[in-house]
C-alpha positions in Angstrom: 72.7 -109.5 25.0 71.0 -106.6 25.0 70.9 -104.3 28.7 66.8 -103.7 28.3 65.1 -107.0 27.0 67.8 -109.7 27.9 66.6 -111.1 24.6 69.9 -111.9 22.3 68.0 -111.1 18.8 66.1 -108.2 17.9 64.1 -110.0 16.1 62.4 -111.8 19.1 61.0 -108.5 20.3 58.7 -107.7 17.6 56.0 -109.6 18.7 56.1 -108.5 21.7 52.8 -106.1 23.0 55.3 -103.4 24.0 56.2 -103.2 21.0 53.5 -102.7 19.4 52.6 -100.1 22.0 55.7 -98.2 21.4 54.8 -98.0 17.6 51.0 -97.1 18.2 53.3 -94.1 20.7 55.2 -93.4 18.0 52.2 -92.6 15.4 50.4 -91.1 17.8 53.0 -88.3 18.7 54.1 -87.7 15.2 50.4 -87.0 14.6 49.7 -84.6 18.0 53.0 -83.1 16.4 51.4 -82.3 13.2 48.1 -81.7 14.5 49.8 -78.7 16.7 51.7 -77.6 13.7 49.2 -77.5 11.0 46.2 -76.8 13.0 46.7 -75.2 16.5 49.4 -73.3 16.0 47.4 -70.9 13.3 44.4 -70.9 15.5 46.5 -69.8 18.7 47.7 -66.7 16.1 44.8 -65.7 15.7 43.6 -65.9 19.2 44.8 -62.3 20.4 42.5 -60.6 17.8 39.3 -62.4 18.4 40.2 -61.7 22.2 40.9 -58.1 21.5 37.8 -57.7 19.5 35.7 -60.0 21.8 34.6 -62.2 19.3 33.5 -65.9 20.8 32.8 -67.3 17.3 36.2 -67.6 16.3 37.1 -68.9 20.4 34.2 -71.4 20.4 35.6 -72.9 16.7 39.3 -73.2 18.3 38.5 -74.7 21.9 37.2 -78.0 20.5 40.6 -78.3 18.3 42.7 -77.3 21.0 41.2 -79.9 23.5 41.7 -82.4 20.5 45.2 -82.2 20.8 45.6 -81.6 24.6 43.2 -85.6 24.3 46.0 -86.6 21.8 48.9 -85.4 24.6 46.8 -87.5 27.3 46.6 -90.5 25.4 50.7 -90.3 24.5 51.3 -89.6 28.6 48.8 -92.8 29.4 50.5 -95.0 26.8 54.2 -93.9 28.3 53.0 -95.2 32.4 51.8 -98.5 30.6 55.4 -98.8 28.4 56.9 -98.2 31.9 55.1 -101.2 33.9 55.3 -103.3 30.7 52.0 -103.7 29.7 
């Protein structure tokens, strides 16, 4: 039996929605985590400079891609409180 379903078979717990959550939590993280890596993380180098120099082209192109992953964050915090009252 297992401690956190009570279920006996693994296999019972696919169907279930928290499941699915959990995989849509999963995909979603993994791609915040690329998002940051590929795409934020060179912006956020470049960020000193354009500060430095005062230039608000290059900040107004990297706000809306740096709010894109602080939505992607928000969404993976929102699905964790519904995992926890087992929606």
């Amino acid at each position: 039996m297992s401690v956190v379903s009570g279920y006996r078979k693994s296999d019972v717990l696919i169907g279930q929605s928290t499941q699915h959550l959990l995989i849509g939590v999963l995909v979603l993280a993994l791609g915040v985590l690329a998002w940051s890596h590929f795409v934020t993380f060179p912006l956020g180098e470049r960020m000193p400079a354009a500060i430095e120099t005062g230039d608000t082209v290059v900040m107004q192109r990297a706000m809306p891609l740096i709010f894109l992953e602080l939505a992607g964050f928000f969404g993976i915090f929102t699905c964790m409180i519904l995992m926890r009252f087992g929606v």
